[in-house]
C-alpha positions in Angstrom: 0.0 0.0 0.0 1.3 3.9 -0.8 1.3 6.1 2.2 -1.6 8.2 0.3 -3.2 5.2 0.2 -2.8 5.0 3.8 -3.9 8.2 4.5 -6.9 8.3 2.0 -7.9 5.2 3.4 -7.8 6.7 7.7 -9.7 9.8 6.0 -12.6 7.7 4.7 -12.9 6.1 8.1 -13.3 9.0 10.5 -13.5 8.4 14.0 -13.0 4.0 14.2 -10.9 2.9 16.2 -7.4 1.7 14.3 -6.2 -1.3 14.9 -3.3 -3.2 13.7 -3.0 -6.8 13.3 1.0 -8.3 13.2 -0.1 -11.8 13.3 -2.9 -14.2 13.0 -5.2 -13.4 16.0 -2.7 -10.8 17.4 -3.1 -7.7 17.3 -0.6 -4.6 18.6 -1.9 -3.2 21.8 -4.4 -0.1 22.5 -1.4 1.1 24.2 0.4 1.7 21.3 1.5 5.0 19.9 3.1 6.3 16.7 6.4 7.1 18.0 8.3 8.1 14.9 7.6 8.9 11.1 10.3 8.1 8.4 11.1 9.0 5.1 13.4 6.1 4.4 15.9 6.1 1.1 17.4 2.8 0.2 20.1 2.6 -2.4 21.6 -1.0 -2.9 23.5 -2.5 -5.0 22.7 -6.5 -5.8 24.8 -9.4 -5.7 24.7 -9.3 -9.4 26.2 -5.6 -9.3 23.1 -4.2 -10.3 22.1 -0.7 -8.4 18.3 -0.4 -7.2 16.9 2.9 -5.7 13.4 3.1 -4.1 11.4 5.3 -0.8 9.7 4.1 1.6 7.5 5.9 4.5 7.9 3.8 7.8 5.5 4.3 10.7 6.6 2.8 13.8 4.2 1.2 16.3 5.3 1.4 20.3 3.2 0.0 23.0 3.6 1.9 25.8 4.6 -0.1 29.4 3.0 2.9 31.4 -0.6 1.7 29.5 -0.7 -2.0 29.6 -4.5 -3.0 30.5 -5.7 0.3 28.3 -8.6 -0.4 26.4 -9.1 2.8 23.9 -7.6 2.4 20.7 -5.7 5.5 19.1 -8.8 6.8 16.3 -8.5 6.9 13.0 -9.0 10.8 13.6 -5.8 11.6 16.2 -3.7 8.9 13.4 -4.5 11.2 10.8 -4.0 14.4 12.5 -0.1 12.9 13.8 0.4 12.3 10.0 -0.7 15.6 9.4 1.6 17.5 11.7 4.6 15.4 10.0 4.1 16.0 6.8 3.7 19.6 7.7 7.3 19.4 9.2 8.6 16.8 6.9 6.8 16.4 3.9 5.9 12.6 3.5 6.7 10.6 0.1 3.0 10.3 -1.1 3.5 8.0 -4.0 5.8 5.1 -1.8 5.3 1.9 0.0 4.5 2.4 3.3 5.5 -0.3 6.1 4.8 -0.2 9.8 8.4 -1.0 12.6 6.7 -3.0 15.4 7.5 -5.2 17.5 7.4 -6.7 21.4 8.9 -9.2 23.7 6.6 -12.4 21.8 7.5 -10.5 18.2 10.7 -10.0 17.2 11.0 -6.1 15.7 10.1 -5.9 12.2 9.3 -3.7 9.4 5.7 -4.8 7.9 3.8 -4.2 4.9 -0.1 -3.7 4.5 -1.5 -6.9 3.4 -5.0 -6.1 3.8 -7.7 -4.1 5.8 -11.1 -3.9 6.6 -13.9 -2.1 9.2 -15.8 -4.1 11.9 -18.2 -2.2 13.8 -16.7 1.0 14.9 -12.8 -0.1 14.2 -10.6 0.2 11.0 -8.6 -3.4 11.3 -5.2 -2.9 9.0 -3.6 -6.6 8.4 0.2 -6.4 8.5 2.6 -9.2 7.5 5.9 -9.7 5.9 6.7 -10.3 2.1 9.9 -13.0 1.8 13.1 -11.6 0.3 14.2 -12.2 -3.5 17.2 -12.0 -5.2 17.1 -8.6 -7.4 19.2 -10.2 -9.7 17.9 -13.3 -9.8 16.7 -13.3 -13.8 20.0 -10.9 -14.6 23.3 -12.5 -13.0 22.1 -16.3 -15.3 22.9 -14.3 -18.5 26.2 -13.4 -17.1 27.8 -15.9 -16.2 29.2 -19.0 -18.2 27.9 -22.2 -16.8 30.9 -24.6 -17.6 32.3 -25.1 -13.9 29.1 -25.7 -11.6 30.2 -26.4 -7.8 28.6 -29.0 -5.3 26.1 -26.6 -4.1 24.8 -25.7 -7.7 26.2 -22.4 -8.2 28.6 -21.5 -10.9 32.2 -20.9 -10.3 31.5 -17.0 -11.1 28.2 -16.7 -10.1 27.9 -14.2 -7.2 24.6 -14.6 -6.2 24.3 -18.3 -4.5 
């Protein structure tokens, strides 16, 4: 999901509850709060010496140890207004992925994409999950390399993505 899909999608839900689901049947508690906003730019270069350049807005989720047992979760409304004042500050990437940083002492820390969404009652649910890494260069470094000498382990003796 884009972060103005994010947003567009908190502004047609005024006033639910927003909830965020990490896992199956777990979701991050009402004691959370969004401590920090990021404008995040990656610039990599691949095991097959390609170069790759992309944004991404990261929203990071913290559940508060002073709020444990709080039953209130943040609104849809005060979410939208934080994202407001930040991109008043620091204007947020519009047209990027955006990925919420969470994690607690049963979940290890991650950074997580949207998977899905959807409104029960009076709360905006937001599905989070990972995506599993690729190689970038995966279809490229093949077509590079000469296949004569292939080791034990399958890869070729100048292949440098194995």
């Amino acid at each position: 999901m884009k972060t103005h899909e994010f947003l567009a999608l908190i502004r047609q839900n005024p006033n639910k509850e927003l909830l965020f689901r990490y896992a199956p049947e777990k979701t991050v508690g009402a004691n959370y709060h969004i401590t920090e906003v990021k404008n995040v730019t990656i610039d990599t270069v691949d095991c097959g010496g390609g170069t790759n350049f992309w944004k991404e807005t990261i929203v990071q989720l913290w559940e508060s140890p002073k709020e444990i047992g709080k039953q209130d979760f943040l609104t849809t409304d005060k979410a939208l207004e934080i994202l407001n004042r930040v991109d008043s500050i620091k204007p947020l990437e519009k047209e990027v992925e955006v990925k919420f940083e969470y994690g607690n002492a049963q979940f290890h820390t991650a950074q997580l994409f949207v998977h899905n969404h959807h409104v029960a009652g009076g709360q905006l649910i937001v599905a989070l999950g990972i995506n599993a890494t690729n190689c970038k260069a995966n279809g490229t470094f093949v077509n590079l390399v000469q296949l004569e000498s292939v080791s034990d382990n399958g890869c070729t003796a100048v292949s440098v993505c194995c």
